[in-house]
N, C-alpha and C positions, 0 to 999 in steps of 0.2 A: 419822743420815744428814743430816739436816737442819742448818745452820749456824744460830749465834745470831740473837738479835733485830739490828736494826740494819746488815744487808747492806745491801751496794754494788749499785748497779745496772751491770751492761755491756750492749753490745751484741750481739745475736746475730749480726749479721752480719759482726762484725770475726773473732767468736770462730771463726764458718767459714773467713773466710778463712785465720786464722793457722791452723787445723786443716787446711787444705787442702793447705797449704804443707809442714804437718809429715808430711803421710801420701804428698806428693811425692816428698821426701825419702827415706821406707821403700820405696815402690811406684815405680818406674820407668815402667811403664805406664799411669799414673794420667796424662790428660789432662783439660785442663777448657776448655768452648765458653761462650761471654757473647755477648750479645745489645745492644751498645750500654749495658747497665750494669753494667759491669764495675767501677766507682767504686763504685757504691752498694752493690752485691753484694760488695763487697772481693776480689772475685776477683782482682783485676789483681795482686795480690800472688804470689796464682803466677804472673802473666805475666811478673813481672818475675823471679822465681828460675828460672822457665822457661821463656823464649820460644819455645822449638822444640817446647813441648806446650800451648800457647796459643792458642785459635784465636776471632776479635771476629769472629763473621759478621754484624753490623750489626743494625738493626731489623727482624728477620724470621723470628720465633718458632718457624715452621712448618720453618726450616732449620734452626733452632738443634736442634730435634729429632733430622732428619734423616741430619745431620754427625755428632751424636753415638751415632746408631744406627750408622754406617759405620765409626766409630771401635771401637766395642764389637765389631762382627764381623771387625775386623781384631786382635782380641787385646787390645785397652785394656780400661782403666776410664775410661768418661768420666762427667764431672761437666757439668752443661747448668744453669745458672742467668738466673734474669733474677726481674721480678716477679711473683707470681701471678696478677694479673689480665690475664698475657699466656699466660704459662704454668701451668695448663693452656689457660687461657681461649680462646687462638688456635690451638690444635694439638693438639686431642684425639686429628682421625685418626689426626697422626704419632704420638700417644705409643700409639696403640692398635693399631696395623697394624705399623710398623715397629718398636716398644722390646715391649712387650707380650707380642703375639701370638708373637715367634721370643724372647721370653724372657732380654734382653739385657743385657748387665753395663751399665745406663746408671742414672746417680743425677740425679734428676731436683731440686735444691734452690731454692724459691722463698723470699722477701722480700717484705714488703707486704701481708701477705697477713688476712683480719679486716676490722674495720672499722675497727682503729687504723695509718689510712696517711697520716694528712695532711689536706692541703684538696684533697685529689682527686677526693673524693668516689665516689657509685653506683659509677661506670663504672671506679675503680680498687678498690673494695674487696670484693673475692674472697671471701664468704660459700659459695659450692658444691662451691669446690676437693675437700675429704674427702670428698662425698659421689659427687662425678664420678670421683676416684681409686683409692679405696675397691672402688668396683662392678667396675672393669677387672680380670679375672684375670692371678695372676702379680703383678701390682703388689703393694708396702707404701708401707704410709704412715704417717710416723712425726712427730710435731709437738712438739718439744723446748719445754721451761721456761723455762728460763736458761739462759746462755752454757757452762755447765760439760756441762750435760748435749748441747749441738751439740757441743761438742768431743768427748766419748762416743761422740753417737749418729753422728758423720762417722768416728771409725774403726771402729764395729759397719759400716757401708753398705759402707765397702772391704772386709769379710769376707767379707758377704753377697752371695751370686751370682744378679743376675738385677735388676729395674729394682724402685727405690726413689725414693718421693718423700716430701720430707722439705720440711717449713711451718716458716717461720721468723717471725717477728714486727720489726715497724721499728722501734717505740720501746725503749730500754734499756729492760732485763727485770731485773728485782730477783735476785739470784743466791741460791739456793732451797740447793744441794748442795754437798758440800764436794768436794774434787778427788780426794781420795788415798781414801776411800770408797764413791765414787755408783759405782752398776755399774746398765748400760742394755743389755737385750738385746732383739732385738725378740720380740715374740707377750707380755714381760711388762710389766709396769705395776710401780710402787714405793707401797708403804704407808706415808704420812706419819706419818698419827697415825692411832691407833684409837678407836674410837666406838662407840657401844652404842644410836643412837636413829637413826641415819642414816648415810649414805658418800656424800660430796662425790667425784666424780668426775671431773677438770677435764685441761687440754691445755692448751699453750704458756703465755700469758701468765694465762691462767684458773686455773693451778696456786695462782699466788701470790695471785689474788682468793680460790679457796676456800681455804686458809687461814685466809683475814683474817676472810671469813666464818665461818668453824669458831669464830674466837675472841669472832666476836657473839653469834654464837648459845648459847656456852656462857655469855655474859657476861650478855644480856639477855635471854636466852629458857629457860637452862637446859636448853640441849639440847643432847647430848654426839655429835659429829659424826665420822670417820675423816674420812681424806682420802687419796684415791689421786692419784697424777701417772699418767694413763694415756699416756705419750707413742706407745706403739706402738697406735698406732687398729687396723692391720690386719697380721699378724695379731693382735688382740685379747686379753687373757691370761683365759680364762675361768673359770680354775681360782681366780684373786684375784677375779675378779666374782662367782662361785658363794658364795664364803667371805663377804664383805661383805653379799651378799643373806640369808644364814643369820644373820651375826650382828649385824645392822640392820635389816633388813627393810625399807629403803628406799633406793635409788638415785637419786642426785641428777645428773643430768651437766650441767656448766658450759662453753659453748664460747663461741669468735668465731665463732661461722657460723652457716646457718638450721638450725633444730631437726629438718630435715629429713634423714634419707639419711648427719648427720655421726657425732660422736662419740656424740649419744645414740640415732643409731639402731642402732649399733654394740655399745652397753651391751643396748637393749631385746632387739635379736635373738640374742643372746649366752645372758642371764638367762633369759628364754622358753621356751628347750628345755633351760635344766638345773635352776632354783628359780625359779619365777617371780614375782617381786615387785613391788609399783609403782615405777615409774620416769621420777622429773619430767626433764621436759628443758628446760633453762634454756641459751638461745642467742637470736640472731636469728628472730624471729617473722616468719618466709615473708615479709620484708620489705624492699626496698634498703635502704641506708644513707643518710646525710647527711657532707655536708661540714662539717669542725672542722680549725681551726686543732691546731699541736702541743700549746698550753698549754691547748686545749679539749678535749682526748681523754679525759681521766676523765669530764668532764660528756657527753658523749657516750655515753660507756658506761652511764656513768648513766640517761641515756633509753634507753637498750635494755635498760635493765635488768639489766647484767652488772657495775654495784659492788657491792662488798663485801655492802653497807648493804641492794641491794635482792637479790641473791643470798640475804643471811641471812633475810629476812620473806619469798621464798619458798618456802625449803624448810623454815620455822616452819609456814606455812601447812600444806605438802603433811604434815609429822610430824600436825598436829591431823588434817587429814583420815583418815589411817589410822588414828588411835586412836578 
């Protein structure tokens, strides 16, 4: 499944737009609402093949919601984009009252969203999204790799009936899958590689850091790691978590977000009540972020502890603790 050494990076949010247009095109009913970014979103791409299911309601989160909850109970599919640290950030109640609670064909896709956004810093980078999403019943929550798997996972969300939200990432994402193979359904995860000492657990841009770290760890530490891409956070595929905890006895999970309530508390409540195993959670440390320029964002992750380099020493660590 996995493409050779030496991929191409793309963008995730060019790849939604172009998928948004292409699932236009099949779904008639398909509308999409943007919040004043509609450039950076790539949305405007369906604005412009279809201006009469386009709707800019400006900087105002809390309607961007609302409109697209009206749209859904009038028979659409609507698409609501903007950033994540608007959305959900600004309009929990709309997504929880009005998309939620009456259970509405609305697809909720953010951009921005981690701590890799830029020189925005704290107040734009969206660490609690997964864990605020997650808890709302009815919701999924789905956080793609690379570009091939949003294009995947935007025609799974037009299948599926009822509100999804789907995390996208702002820096080009190293392209993981091949097109005419990858198959993404939600509640399962995909198994990169296999492992015998540990299972690397990772989501969006984290996919391609474990990886990198699987191949330190085997390199420098001799310790032979799996690797899942979990993009479906919620529903969670348990039956791939269960197997990994039998034949590793260690779960590792790697996110952009705080350790709290995200993907690894998703893996820990998961494993708990079916093989219980230890399970480190490697993310933001219940911590805000800092502002980094674009060419400073690995050294950033770096301090949070989410490169390759410090992902591999510590899940070397947590292997020594259980033996």
């Amino acid at each position: 499944m996995l493409l050779s050494k030496g991929k191409a990076s793309l963008d995730m949010r060019s790849a939604y737009g172009d998928s948004l247009v292409e699932a236009g095109l099949k779904y008639p009913q398909i509308v999409c609402v943007g919040a004043d970014t509609t450039d950076s979103l790539k949305t405007k791409k369906f604005g412009n093949k279809f201006p009469e299911r386009f709707f800019n309601v400006g900087i105002a989160e809390a309607n961007l919601v609302s409109v697209a909850a009206g749209l859904a109970m009038a028979g659409k599919i609507a698409f609501a984009s903007t950033y994540a640290a608007f959305l959900p950030g600004r309009c929990l109640d709309q997504i929880r009252n009005a998309i939620c609670y009456p259970n509405l064909n609305v697809k909720l896709v953010v951009s921005h969203a981690g701590l890799t956004v830029g020189p925005d810093g704290a107040s734009h980078q969206q660490i609690e999204d997964l864990a605020t999403m997650r808890a709302i019943p009815n919701m999924k929550v789905i956080v793609p790799s690379d570009a091939i798997s949003v294009m995947k996972l935007i025609s799974t969300s037009v299948r599926t009936r009822g509100p999804v939200y789907m995390r996208l990432a702002r820096p080009p994402s190293e392209v993981l899958y091949d097109d005419s193979t990858a198959e993404f359904s939600l509640g399962k995860g995909n198994l990169l590689r296999e492992g015998k000492d540990a299972t690397l657990i990772g989501c969006g841009l984290m996919v391609s850091t474990s990886i990198k770290a699987a191949e330190i760890l085997r390199e420098e530490y001799s310790i032979n790691c799996g690797v899942i891409d979990m993009f479906s956070v919620k529903p969670i595929d348990d039956e791939l978590l269960e197997k990994a905890a039998k034949d590793t006895g260690l779960l590792v999970s790697i996110e952009e977000h705080n350790i709290f309530g995200g993907l690894g508390g998703a893996v820990a409540e998961s494993v708990s009540s079916r093989y219980p195993v230890p399970v480190e959670r490697i993310g933001v440390a219940d911590v805000f972020g800092e502002s980094a320029r674009d060419e400073e964002l690995e050294l950033l992750l770096d301090v949070y502890g989410l490169s390759p380099a410090n992902v591999a020493k510590k899940v070397a660590e947590a292997v020594k603790r259980r033996k």
